[in-house]
C-alpha positions as CSV (number, residue, x, y, z in Angstrom):
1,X,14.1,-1.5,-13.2
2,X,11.9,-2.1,-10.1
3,X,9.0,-4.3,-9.7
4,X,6.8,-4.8,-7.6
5,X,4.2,-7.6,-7.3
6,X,1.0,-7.3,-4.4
7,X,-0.5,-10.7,-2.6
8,X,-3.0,-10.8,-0.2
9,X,-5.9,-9.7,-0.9
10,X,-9.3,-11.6,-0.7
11,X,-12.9,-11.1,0.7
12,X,-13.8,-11.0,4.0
13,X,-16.9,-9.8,6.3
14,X,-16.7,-6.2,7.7
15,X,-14.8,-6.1,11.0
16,X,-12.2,-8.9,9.4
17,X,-8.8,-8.5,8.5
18,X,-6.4,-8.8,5.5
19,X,-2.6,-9.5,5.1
20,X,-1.4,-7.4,1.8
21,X,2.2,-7.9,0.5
22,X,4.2,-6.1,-1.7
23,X,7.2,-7.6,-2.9
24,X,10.4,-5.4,-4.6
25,X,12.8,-6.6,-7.1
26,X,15.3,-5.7,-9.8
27,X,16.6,-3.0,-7.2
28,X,19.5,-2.7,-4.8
29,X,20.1,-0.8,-1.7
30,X,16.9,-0.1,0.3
31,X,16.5,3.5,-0.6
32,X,12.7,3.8,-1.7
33,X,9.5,5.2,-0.4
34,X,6.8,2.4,-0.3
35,X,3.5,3.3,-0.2
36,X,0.1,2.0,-0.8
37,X,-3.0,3.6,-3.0
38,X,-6.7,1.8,-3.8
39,X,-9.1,2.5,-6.0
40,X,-12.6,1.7,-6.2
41,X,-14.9,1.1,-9.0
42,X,-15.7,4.6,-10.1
43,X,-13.3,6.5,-7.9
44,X,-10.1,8.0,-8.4
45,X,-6.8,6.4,-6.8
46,X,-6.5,7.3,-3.1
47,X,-3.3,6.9,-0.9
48,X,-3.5,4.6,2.1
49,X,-0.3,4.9,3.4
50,X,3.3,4.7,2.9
51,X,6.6,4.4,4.6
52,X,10.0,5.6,4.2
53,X,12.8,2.8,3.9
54,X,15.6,4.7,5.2
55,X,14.1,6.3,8.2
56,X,10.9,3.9,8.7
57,X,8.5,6.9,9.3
58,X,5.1,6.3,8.3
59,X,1.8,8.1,6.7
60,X,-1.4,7.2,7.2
61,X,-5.0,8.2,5.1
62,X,-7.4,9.7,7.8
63,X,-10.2,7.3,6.8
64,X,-7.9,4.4,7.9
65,X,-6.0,5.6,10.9
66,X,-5.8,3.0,13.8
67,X,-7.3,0.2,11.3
68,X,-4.7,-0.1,9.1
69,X,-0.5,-0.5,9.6
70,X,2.5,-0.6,7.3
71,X,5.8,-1.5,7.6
72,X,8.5,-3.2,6.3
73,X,9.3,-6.8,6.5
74,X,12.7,-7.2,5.3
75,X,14.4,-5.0,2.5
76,X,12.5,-6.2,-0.3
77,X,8.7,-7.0,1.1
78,X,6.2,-4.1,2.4
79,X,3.3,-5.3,4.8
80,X,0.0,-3.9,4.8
81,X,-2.0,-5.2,7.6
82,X,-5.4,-4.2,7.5
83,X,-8.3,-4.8,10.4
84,X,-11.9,-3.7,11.3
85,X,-12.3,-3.6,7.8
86,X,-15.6,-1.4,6.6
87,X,-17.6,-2.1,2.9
88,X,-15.3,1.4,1.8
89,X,-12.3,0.0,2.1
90,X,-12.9,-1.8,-1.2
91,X,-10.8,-1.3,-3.9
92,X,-8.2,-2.6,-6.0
93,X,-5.0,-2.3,-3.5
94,X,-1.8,-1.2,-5.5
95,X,1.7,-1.1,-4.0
96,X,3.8,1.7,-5.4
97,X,7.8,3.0,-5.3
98,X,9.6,6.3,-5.6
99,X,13.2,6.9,-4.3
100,X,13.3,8.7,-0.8
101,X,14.9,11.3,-1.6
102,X,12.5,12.5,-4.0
103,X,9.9,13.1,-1.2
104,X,7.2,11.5,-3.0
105,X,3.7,12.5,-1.4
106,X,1.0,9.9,-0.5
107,X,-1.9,12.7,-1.6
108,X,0.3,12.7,-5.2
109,X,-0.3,9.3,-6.8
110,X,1.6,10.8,-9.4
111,X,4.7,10.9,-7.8
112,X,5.2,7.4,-7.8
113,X,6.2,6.1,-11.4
114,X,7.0,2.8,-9.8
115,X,3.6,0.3,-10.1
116,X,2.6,-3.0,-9.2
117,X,-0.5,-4.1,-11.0
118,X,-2.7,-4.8,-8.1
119,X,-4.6,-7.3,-5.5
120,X,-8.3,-7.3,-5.1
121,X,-9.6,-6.7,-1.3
122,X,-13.4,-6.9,-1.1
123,X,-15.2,-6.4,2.3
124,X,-19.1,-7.3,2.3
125,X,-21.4,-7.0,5.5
């Protein structure tokens, strides 16, 4: 069973930064699609981005392209380096898993069964 655990998050001023983490275990082989989602109070989960293990292509939200930049650390640990952070980036950050090959979409929070349970990012002007 995979599990994943998020570290990172914290408050910070618009225009600051934050380091989110994302560390996989109880799996073997480096076959997964990583992505990110958030969701704010109120809101629906959105994806922010993702990135596939095997090939190390990445997808990006519109709303955080050019801020915002995954990728993978080592085989178990996704980064999520966020900067010029605005008030709507918000949210509760959650790291999620699917296997590749499945094609799981970033606009499909759905098709990720795999969850972490979340790191608080909070961005105040």
């Amino acid at each position: 069973q995979l599990q994943l655990l998020e570290s990172g998050g914290g408050s910070v001023q618009t225009g600051g930064s934050l380091r989110l983490s994302c560390v996989a275990s109880g799996y073997t082989g480096s076959n997964y699609c990583m992505a990110w989602f958030r969701q704010a109070p109120m809101k629906e989960r959105e994806g922010v981005a993702s990135i596939n293990s095997i090939h190390g292509s990445t997808q990006y939200a519109d709303s955080v392209k050019g801020r915002f930049t995954i990728s993978q650390d080592n085989e178990q640990t996704v980064i999520l380096q966020m900067r010029n952070l605005k008030s709507e980036d918000t949210g509760m950050y959650y790291c999620a898993a699917e296997l590749y090959w499945k094609r799981p979409q970033l606009e499909r929070p759905a098709d990720f069964p795999y969850w972490g349970r979340g790191t608080q990012a909070s961005v105040s002007s």
